[in-house]
N, C-alpha and C positions, 0 to 999 in steps of 0.2 A: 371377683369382688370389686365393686367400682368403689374408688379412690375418693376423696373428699380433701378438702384444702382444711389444713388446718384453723385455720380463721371458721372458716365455715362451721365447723364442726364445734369448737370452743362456745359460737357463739349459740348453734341453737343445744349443744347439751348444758352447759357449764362448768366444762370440763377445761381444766388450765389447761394451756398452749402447751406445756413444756411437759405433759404427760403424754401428750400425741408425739412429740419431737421424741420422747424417750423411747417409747414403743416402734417407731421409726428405727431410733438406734441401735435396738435391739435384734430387729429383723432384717436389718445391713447387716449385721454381725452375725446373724444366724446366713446369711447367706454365702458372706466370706468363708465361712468355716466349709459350708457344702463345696463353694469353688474348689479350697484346698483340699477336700478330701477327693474330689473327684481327679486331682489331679496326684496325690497322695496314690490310688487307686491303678492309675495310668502307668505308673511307675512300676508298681506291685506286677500289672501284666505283662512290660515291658521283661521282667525279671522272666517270668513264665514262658512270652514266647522268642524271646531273643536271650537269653541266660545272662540278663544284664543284673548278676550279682553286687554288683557295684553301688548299684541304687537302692540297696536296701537298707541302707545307714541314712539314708536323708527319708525313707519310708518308716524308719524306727522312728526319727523326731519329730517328725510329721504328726505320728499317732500321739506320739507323748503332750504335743501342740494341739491337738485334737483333744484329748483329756483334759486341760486346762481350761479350753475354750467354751467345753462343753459345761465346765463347775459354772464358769462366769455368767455363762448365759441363763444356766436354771435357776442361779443367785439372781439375777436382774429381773428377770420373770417374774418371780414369784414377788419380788420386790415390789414389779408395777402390780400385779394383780393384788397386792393388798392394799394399797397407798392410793390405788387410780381405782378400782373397783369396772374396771370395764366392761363393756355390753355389747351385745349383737357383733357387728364382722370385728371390732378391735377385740372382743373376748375372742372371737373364733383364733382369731390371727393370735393371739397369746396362747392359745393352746395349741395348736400350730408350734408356735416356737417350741414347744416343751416336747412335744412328740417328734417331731425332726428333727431336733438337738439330740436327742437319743439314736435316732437312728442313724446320724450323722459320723456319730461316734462309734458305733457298732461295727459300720462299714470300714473305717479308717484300722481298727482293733483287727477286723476279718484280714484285710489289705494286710495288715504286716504279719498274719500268719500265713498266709500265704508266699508270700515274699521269702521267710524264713526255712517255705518247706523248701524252698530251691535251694538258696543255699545247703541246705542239708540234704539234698540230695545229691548235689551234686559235689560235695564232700564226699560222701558215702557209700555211693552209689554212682559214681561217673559215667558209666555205661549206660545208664538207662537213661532216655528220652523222652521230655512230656509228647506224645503223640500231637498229633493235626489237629484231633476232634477237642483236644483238650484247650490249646490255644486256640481254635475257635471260639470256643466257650467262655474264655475268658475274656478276647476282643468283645464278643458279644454283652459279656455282664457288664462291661466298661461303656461301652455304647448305652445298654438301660440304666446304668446312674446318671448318664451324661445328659439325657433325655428326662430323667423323673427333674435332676436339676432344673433346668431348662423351664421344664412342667412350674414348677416352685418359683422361678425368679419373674417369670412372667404372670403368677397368680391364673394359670390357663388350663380350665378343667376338662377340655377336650381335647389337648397333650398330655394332661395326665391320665384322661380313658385308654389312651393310644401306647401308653407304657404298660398301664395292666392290663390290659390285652395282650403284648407282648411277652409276658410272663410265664404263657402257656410255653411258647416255642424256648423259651429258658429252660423251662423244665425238660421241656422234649430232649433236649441236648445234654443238657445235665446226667439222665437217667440213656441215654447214647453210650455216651462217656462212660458210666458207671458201670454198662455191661462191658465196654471193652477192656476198661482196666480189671475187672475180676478175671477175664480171659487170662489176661498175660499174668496175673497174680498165680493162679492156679498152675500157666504152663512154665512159670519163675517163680517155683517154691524156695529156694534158696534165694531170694532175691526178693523175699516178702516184704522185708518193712521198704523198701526204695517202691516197692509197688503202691503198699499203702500209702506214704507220703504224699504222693502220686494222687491217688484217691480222697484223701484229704482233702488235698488241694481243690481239687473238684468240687465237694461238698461247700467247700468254705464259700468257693464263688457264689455255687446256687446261694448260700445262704444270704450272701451282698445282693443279688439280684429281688431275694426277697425282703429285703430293708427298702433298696428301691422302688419296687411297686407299694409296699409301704406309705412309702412319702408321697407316691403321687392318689394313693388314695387319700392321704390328710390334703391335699390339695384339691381334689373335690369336694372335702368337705370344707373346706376355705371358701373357695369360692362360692357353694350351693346352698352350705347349711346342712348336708347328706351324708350321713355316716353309712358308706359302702362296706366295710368291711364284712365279710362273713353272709354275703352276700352275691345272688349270680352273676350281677355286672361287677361286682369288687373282688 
């Protein structure tokens, strides 16, 4: 979406200066929020494949930081969108904020269950080990947020193609993972819920991974005007 100077824009819509400066401030803040959950998320996998339980207490406030951030932003949103009445890429870009503000926050929610099922497993079930396939999966989901991000701060709809196309090989791995943990569930009947936990865990990623592609489909449509979704390039 090409960029326009504020002057510029003030002067051939009629639109005050300090409505574009606001909407600015807004999509700063919508961005901060994604930096920290992406890193919020980092932690989460940290916990997963290095058992760094430690971190799951700065992953708890993170999320609860994430919730607040996320009221404020769909308060100011909705503020500019009544007061400024905006059009073409500044409407886009405000609806933008309101559907990645949500998914922002959804990710960082996934992030500390995840994080939580460690420690509980490893409470509980101290024996049992997240597998290879599984810490793959999760460096990997952490890599597709980091990239739909990326995709977002740069406003760039051909790294966000590059994410949801990556999507597919998420799921391939996902559904890996999922037939291997029902093995060991099945040959560790006594050892059910540490397996489930396990299984969870899995799920939850996939489901970060699908908030990320997510986003970088509202990023094509940011930049394009093109609502992908449900659709075979989307």
């Amino acid at each position: 979406m090409p960029s326009r100077s504020q002057e510029g824009r003030s002067a051939t819509g009629g639109v005050p200066r300090h409505a574009f400066r606001e909407q600015d401030a807004v999509w700063a803040e919508l961005l901060a929020m994604g930096e920290a959950v992406v890193g919020s998320l980092e932690k989460s996998v940290q916990a997963v494949c290095e058992g760094r339980i430690d971190l799951i207490a700065e992953v708890k406030e993170e999320e609860e930081e994430t919730d607040r951030r996320e009221v404020q932003i769909e308060q100011e949103c909705l503020r500019i969108l009544a007061l400024f009445e905006p059009v073409a890429s500044d409407l886009r870009r405000m609806a933008t904020v309101l559907k990645v503000n949500r998914d922002w926050e959804r990710i960082a929610d996934l992030a500390l269950r995840v994080a939580r099922r460690v420690r509980k497993l490893g409470r509980k079930f101290p024996d049992i080990v997240a597998p290879d396939s599984l810490k793959e999966l999760a460096r990997a989901v952490h890599a597709h947020v980091r990239a739909s991000y990326v995709a977002l701060a740069e406003i760039d709809a051909a790294k966000a193609r590059e994410v949801i196309a990556g999507d597919q090989a998420i799921d391939e791995s996902y559904r890996a993972v999922r037939r291997q943990l029902k093995e060991q569930l099945a040959a560790h009947a006594d050892q059910l819920d540490g397996w489930l936990l396990l299984l969870n865990s899995a799920r939850n990623l996939e489901r970060v991974a699908d908030h990320a592609t997510g986003i970088a489909q509202t990023v094509v449509f940011l930049q394009e005007g093109t609502i992908i979704r449900h659709t075979p390039q989307g």
